[in-house]
C-alpha positions in Angstrom: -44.1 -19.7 20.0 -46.5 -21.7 22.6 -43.4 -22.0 25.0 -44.3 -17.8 24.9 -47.5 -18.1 25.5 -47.2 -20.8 28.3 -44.3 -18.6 30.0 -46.5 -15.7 29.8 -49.3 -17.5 31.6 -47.3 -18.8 33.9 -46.0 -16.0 34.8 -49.5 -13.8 34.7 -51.0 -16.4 37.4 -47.5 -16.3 39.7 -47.9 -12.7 39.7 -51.7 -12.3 40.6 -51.5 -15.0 43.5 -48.5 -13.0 44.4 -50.9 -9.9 44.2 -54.2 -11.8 46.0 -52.2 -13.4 48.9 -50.2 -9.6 49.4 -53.5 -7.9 50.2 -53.5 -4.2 50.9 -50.1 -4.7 52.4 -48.2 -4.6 49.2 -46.8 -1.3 48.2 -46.9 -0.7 44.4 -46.3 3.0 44.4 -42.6 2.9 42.9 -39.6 4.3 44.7 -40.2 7.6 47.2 -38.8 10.7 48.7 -39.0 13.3 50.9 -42.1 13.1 53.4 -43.8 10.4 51.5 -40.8 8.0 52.6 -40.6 5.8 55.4 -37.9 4.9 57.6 -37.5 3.2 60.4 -35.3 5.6 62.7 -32.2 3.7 63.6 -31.8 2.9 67.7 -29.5 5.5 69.0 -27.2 3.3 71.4 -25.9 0.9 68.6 -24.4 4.1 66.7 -22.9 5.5 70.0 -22.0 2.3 71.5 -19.1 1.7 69.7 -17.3 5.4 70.2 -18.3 4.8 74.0 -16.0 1.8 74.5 -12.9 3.0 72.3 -10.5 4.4 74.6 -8.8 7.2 73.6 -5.6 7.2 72.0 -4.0 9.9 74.3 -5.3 8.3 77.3 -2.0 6.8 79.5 -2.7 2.8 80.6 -3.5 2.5 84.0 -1.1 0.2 85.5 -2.1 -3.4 86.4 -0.7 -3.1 89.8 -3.3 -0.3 90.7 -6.2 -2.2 91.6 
């Protein structure tokens, strides 16, 4: 039963320096939607980059004796 209790503290004074060293920066408000979430907006040229290299697969090869 004291292995309980000690857990418990232990466990009580983890979570409030957690809490103290946190600050106003921690966010306890549970999981959100709609306007109240945040996202970062992903960067537009890593999404389009890769479908900007790939070379079509209709496309003939250009010969290497062309250039």
């Amino acid at each position: 039963m004291w292995k309980i209790v000690v857990g418990f503290v232990l466990f009580a004074a983890l979570s409030m320096y957690v809490i103290i060293v946190a600050g106003d920066k921690a966010d306890m408000g549970g999981e959100k939607h709609g306007a109240d979430a945040v996202h970062a907006p992903e960067p537009a040229s890593s999404a389009a980059a890769p479908a900007a290299t790939a070379a079509p697969a209709s496309a003939p090869a250009a010969p290497a004796s062309a250039q």
